[in-house]
RODOZA-580970 format. One record per residue (C-alpha): x, y, z; residue in one letter. Coordinates in steps of 0.25 Angstrom, whole numbers, plus 5000, padded with zeros to 4 digits. Layout:
REM RODOZA-580970
XYZA/...
END
This chain:
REM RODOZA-580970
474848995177X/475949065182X/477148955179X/476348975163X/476649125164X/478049115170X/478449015159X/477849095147X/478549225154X/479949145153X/479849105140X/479549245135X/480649305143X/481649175136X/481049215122X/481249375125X/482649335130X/483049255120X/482449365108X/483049455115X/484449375113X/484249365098X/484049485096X/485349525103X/486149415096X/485549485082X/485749625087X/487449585088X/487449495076X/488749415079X/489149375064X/488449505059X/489249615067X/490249705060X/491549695064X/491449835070X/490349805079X/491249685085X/492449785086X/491349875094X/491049775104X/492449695105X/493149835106X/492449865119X/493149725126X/494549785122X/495449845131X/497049895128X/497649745128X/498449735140X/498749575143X/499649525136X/500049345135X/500649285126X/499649255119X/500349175105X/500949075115X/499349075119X/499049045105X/500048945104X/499348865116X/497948905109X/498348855096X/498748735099X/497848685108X/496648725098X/497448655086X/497448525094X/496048535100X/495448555084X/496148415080X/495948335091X/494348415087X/494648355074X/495048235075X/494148195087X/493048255078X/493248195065X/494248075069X/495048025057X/494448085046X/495348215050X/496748245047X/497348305060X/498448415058X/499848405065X/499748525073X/501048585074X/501848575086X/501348655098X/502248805102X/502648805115X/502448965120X/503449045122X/503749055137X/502749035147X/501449055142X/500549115151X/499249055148X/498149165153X/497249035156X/496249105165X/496049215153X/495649095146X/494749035155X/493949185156X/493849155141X/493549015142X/492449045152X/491849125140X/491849045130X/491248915139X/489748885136X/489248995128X/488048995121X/487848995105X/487649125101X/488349225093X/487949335104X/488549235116X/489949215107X/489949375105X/489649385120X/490649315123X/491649345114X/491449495120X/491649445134X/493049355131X/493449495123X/493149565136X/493949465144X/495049485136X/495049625133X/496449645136X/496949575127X/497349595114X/496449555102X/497249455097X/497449385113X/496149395114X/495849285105X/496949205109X/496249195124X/494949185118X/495549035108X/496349015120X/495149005130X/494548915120X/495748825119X/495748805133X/494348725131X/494448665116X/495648615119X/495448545133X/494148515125X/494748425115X/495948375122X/494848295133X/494248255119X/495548195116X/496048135128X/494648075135X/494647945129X/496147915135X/496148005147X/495147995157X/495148145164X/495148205150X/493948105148X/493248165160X/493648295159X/493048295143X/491848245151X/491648385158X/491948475146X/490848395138X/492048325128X/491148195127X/489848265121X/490548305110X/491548195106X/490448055110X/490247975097X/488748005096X/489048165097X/490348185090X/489948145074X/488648255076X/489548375082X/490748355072X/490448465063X/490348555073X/491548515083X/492448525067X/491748675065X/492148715079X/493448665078X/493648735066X/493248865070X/494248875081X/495448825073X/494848945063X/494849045075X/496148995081X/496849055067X/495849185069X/496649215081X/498249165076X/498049255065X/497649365074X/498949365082X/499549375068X/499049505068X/499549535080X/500949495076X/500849585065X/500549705073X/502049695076X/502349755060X/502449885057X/500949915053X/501349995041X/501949865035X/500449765039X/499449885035X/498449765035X/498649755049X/497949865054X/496549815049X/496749695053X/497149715067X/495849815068X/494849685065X/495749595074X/494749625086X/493449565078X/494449445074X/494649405088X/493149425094X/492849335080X/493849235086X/493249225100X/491849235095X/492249105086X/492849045101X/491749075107X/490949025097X/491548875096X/491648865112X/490048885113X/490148775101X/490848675109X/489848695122X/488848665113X/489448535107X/489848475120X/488648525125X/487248425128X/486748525115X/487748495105X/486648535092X/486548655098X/486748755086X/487848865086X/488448875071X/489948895072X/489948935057X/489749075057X/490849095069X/491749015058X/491449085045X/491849205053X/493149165059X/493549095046X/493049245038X/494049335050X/495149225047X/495149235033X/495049385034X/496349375046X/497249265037X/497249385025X/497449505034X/498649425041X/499149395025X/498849545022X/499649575033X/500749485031X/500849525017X/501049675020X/501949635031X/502749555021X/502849685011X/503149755021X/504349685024X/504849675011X/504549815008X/505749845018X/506549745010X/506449814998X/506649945006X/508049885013X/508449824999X/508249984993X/509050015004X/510349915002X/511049914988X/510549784981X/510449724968X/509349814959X/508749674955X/508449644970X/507749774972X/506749724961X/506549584966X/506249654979X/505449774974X/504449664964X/504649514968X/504649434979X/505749354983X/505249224978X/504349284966X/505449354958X/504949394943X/505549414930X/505449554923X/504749584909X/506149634900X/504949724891X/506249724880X/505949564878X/504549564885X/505249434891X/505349414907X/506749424912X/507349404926X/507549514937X/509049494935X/509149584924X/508949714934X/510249664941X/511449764943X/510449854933X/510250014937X/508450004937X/507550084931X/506350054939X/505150094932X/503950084940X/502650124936X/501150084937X/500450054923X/500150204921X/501350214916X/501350324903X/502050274889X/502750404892X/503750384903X/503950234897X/504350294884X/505150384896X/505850264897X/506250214885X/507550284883X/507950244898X/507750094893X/508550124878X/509850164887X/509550044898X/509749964885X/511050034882X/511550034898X/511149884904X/511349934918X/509950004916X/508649924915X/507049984917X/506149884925X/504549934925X/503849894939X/502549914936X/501649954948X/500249904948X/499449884961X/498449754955X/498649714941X/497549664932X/497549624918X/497349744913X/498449774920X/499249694915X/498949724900X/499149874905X/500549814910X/500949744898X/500649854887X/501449954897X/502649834896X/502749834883X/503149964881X/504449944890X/505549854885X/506249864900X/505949764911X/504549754918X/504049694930X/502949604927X/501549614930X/501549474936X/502449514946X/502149514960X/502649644964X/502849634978X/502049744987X/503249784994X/503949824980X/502849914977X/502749964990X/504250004988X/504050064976X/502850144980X/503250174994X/504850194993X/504950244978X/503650304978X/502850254968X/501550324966X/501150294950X/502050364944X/503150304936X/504450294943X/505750254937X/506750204950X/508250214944X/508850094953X/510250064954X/510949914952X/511049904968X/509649934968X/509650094974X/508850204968X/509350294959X/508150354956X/506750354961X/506250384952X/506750414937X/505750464929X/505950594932X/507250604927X/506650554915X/505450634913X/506550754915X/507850714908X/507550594899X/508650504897X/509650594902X/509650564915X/509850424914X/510050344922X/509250434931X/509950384945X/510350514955X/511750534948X/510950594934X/509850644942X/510750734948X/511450784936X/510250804928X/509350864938X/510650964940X/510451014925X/509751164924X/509251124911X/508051044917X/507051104905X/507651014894X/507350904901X/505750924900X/505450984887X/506450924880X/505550824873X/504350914872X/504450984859X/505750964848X/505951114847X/506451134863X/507651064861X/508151144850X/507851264859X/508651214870X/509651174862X/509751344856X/509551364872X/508251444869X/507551524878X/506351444880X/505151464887X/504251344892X/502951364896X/501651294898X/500351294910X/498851274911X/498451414906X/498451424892X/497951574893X/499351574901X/500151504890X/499551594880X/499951714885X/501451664889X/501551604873X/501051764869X/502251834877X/503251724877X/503251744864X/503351884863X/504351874873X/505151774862X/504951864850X/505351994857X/506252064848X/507152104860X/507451964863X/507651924849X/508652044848X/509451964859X/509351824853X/508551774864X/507551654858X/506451614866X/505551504864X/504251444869X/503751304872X/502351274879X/502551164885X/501251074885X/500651164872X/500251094859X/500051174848X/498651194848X/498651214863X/498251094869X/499151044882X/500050914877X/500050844891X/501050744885X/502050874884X/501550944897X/501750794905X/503150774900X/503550934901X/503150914917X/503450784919X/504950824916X/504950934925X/504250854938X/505350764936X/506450864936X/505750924948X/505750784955X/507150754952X/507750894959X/506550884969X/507350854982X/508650914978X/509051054982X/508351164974X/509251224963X/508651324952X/508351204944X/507551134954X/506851264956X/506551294943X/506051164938X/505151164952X/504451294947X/504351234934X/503551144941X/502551204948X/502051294938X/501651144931X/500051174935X/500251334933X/499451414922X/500651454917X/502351414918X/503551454910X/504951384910X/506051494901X/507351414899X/508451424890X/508851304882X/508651214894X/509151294904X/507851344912X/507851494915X/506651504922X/505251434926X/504051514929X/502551534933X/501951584918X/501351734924X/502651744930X/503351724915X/502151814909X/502551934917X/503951924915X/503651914899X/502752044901X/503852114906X/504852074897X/504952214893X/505552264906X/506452154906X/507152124891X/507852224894X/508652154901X/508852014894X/510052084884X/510852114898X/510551974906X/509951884897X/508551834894X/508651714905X/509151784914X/508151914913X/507051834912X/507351744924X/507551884932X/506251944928X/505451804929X/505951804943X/505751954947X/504251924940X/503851784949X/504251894961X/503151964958X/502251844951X/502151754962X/501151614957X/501251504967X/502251374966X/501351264964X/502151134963X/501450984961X/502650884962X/502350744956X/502250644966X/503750554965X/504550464973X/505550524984X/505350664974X/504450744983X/505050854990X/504450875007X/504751015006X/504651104993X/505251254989X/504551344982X/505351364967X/504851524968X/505151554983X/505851504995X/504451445002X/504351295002X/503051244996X/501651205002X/501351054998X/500051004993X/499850854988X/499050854975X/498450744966X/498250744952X/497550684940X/497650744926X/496650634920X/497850594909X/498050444908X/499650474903X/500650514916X/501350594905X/500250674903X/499950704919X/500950794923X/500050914918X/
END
């Protein structure tokens, strides 16, 4: 009776036990964990890597020895029905290699007679991880393939010498070589022996591409910004690697073991080193590419650097070396070779397909005088981040309104090239027109605003013209020239004229009402002093004309941007104060004929024309200009309206440090975005 109630006590204790164990194995979930809670519990078995071994001649030695062991796995298995590989020829270490055998034999020691669990091969795993906790990740896995090296290998190779050498005979005798390989046994455990083998050569690659990695770490991480994520998941890598060397050592126990149909599916620690080298092999060719552009990035950097052929520079800025394409001559709309840019002075245009009809009819008059003068062409690089076929149509309606050469869309514009242009000149949108040279230097970054502002005359935009023009007082031609036909007559009779515009159309009213009076005073008309008025932006019903105001403003951020880092003159300063009244209620330019008198906040101007009577006195003595510019500048002493400047974002234009146009003081800088909900660029600079 009390046998019976011993026996029925120990089989409840052995089903508690092994409920108990399931339920542990399901609380941990091997296959079902995140990668975050491994990284929670491998983390704990890393110290600071302080051994060091030479651990690629290791690999050498591992690699080999595993690449041998799965043929001879192959061909003892599947006899001539299977195509061995000539492996290539073994690499001798460099130096003496120091093999840390009784590191391996630790780890050898865990892998050895495990039973199949998932729990048992995450256990384990743990407890090789903590053997090797000073270690790097990436020698951690060597020594863990190494260990199991030792074995396989001296495994197969008793498999391949017992039949002519009799202590490999015996020796396969006591690591059980026999029950796997007899006749009667071999055929039923082929499948498995195949999936085994397989799984290892898989894991092998796991852990050579991981020392990849590690090469890589030797680059600049700025040029591989892959790299950093996948050096962060390297650790959940390698535990995967050990957890699949675990998994087929506890495989081979069983199969040479006297319960070979013992079940312990291999597949699932397969699909998941097969998924991590998938994932590994394109975060290594991610890496490499980057490395690559990187690389040649400093190429075209360095070829910026040496004078060069101008043709050069594009085959380095768009094409590979091998891949070079021809241009689109939208003249013809037949392809051309590169050739025609050589010994040529560029006109770079470069643009994404935003581009407005406006600054490409901008361009029109550039390309009549290239046509004149050969040494000039225009080339459009168009800069488009992934192309579509609405893209494409987009491309193509842009193309055919450009007769000068354009980079196709089937182009594989290089990343390095665009990094270039986006990085060294700049690039954010915004057209740019880059003015090269025939040896390939800058002439301009960036010629657009010496368009927007002089038009044709300051062909052919290189830093020559730029100075000459940007030298000239009479700057206010330059940006209302076009805007209405009357204004040039007015310069012409060198006019007093008063430009004025704003946001405040209670403002612009009241300025219309005394400018006016001030125009029509009879005093004035006594001296012969005409005045007129132009507001800029106005139509005549009142409404705003943003095509007008966009151009108006366009024009004077350009010649801002072209004086921007020279040493402030009086024109600079004026044509920076014109500028940051651009958002004001209220702002007024008074020049005469082209030549600018003075700029001005709009109250400032209103209470110099309300005192007009204490001043017109003095007009017959020194002049209307001058009078006025004395008591506009006696006034805004008095009338102080804060300087607000918003500069447009431009390539290598931005100032660090910028001075007040009213007072000595620099200026505070705030960074401010902007959208004015208006498809047109031209109609943007509101």
């Amino acid at each position: 009776m009390l046998s019976l109630a011993q026996n029925v006590a120990g089989k409840v204790t052995s089903v508690v036990s092994s409920a108990a164990q399931n339920v542990e194995e399901q609380v941990f979930g091997l296959f079902t964990s995140s990668d975050q809670k491994i990284l929670d519990q491998i983390y704990s078995t890393h110290v600071h890597a302080e051994k060091t071994f030479d651990e690629d001649s290791l690999f050498l030695v591992v690699e080999n020895v595993l690449n041998h062991a799965t043929q001879i796995v192959d061909k003892v298995v599947q006899g001539s029905q299977v195509h061995v590989d000539n492996i290539e020829e073994f690499t001798t270490p460099k130096g003496n290699l120091n093999v840390p055998l009784c590191t391996l034999k630790k780890i050898g020691c865990e892998l050895s007679c495990k039973a199949p669990s998932e729990e048992v091969a995450h256990k384990t795993t743990l407890a090789i991880l903590n053997k090797l906790s000073t270690h790097t990740w990436e020698a951690k896995g060597v020594l863990a393939l190494g260990a199991f090296a030792l074995e396989f290998g001296d495994f197969w190779l008793l498999a391949q010498l017992q039949k002519t050498d009799q202590l490999a005979k015996s020796l396969g005798i006591l690591k059980r070589v026999p029950n796997l390989l007899k006749p009667s046994e071999l055929p039923k455990r082929r499948q498995a022996v195949l999936e085994l083998s397989n799984l290892i050569k898989t894991t092998m690659h796991v852990i050579k591409i991981l020392d990849e990695f590690e090469k890589l770490s030797s680059y600049d991480p700025k040029d591989v910004p892959a790299l950093a994520s996948a050096n962060d998941h390297i650790p959940v890598d390698v535990y995967w690697a050990i957890v699949a060397i675990v998994a087929v050592s506890t495989k081979i126990t069983i199969l040479t073991s006297d319960e070979p149909d013992k079940p312990y599916d291999l597949s699932p620690y397969a699909q998941k080193i097969h998924f991590i080298l998938n994932n590994l092999n394109m975060k290594l060719t991610i890496c490499r590419t980057q490395l690559a552009e990187a690389e040649a990035y400093r190429g075209i950097r360095k070829l910026f650097q040496t004078p060069t052929e101008v043709m050069e520079i594009f085959k380095a800025l768009l094409f590979t070396k091998d891949n070079v394409q021809p241009l689109i001559d939208g003249s013809t709309n037949k392809t051309v070779q590169i050739d025609v840019l050589r010994r040529k002075y560029v006109f770079t245009l470069i643009s994404s397909l935003d581009i407005s009809e406006t600054d490409i009819l901008l361009l029109k008059p550039v390309y009549e005088l290239t046509k004149k003068d050969t040494r000039y062409t225009i080339v459009w690089i168009p800069i488009v981040e992934q192309w579509t076929d609405e893209l494409r149509k987009k491309f193509d309606i842009l193309r055919s309104k450009m007769p000068w050469y354009v980079v196709p869309t089937f182009t594989s514009q290089i990343s390095a090239g665009i990094r270039f242009i986006r990085v060294d000149w700049q690039f954010k949108g915004k057209p740019m027109l880059v003015a090269l040279n025939p040896q390939g230097r800058v002439e301009n970054i960036n010629a657009f605003f010496l368009l927007r502002s002089y038009g044709i005359h300051a062909f052919p935009f290189d830093r020559k013209t730029e100075i000459e023009i940007s030298n000239q007082s009479k700057w206010i031609d330059s940006a209302v020239k076009d805007i209405h036909p009357s204004i040039q007559t007015w310069i012409k009779e060198e006019k007093y004229i008063f430009f004025y515009g704003g946001k405040d159309n209670e403002w612009i009213q009241q300025f219309t009402k005394k400018a006016t009076a001030l125009a029509n005073d009879p005093y004035l008309k006594d001296l012969k002093i005409n005045i007129e008025l132009f507001c800029v932006g106005k139509t005549a019903k009142g409404g705003e004309d943003h095509g007008i105001i966009g151009k108006f403003w366009g024009a004077i951020e350009g010649l801002f941007l072209t004086k921007a880092h020279k040493q402030v003159d009086p024109v600079t300063q004026e044509i920076q104060k014109l500028l940051s009244y651009k958002n004001d209620s209220g702002w007024a330019l008074l020049s005469k004929g082209s030549t600018v008198v003075t700029t001005g906040h709009g109250y400032t101007f209103l209470r110099v024309f309300e005192e007009f009577d204490k001043w017109k006195e003095s007009v017959k003595e020194k002049g209307f200009e001058l009078t006025f510019k004395e008591n506009y500048a006696k006034t805004s002493r008095v009338v102080r309206q804060c300087c607000r400047l918003d500069v447009p974002a431009a390539p290598g234009k931005i100032p660090e440090v910028m001075h007040c146009p009213e007072c000595p003081r620099s200026m505070e800088m705030f960074v401010t975005y902007k959208c004015c909900h208006i498809d047109d660029p031209a109609s943007g600079h509101h």
